[in-house]
N, C-alpha and C positions, 0 to 999 in steps of 0.2 A: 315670845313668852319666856319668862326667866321662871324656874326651878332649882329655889332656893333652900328647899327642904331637905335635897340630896348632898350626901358629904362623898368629896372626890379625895380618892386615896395616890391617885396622882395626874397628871396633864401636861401636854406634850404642844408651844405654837408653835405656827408658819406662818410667814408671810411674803405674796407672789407680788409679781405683776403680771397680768393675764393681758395678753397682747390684742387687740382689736383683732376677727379673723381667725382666734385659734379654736380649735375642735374637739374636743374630748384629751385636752391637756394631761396627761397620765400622772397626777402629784408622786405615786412611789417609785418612776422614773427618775422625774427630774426632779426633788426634791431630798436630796439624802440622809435629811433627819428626821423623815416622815416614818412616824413608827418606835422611833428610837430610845424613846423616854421609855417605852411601856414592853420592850422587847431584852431586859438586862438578865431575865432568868432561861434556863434553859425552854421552857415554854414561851412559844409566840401567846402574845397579851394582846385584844381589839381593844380601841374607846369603842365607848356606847352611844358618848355625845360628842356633837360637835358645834360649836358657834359659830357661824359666817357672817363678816362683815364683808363687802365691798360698795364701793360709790359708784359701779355700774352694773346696769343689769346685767347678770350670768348666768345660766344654767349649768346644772350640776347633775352628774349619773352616780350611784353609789354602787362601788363595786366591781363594776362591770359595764364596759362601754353596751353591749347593749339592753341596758336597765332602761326603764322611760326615764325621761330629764326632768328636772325639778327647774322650773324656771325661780329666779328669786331677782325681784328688782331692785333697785339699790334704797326704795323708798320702805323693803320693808324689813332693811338692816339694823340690826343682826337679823338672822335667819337660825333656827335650832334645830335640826335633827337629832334623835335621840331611839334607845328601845332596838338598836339592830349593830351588829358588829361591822364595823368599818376597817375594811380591811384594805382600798384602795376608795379613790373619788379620780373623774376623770370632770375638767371643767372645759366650758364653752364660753367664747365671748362672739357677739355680734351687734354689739351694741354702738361701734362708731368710733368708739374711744377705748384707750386702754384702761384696765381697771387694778387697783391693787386689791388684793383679795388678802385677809387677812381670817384665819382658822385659829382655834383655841379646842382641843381634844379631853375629852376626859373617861376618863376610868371610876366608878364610881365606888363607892366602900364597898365592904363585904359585911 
């Protein structure tokens, strides 16, 4: 579901590839401009949203490896979380195949 009514005052991509077999993939680990767009003032800044696209099924923990997972199939890409600060995501593949996961973040106006 797309929310279109919101104006984003700014937005930060990524884009992985999530290996067949991996577990709770730590994005602000191995990703080093995760965060980066929305972290230029002296206050750390969360998105609120996020879009997930990938062409295989993943599951996704927000925050904290032990959140429950969000499973998300590739059939029901995008995928939108929104409404809570994301501060880390840790991603899972066991789907057989590797997947490219592609993330779009936003910060919403004030």
């Amino acid at each position: 579901m797309n929310d279109y009514n919101n104006t984003f005052e700014e937005y930060e991509n990524i884009e992985f590839t999530l290996n067949d077999g991996q577990s709770d993939y730590d994005l602000d680990a191995q990703e080093s401009d995760f965060l980066s767009a929305f972290n230029q003032e002296s206050q750390p800044r969360y998105p609120t949203y996020v879009h997930i696209r990938t062409n295989q099924t993943i599951s996704v923990k927000i925050n904290s490896t032990s959140n429950n997972s969000i499973t998300i199939p590739s059939t029901d890409s995008p995928f939108e979380i929104k409404g809570l600060k994301i501060r880390n995501m840790y991603f899972s593949n066991s789907s057989g195949n590797s997947s490219t996961v592609r993330l779009l973040f936003f910060i919403p106006s004030v």
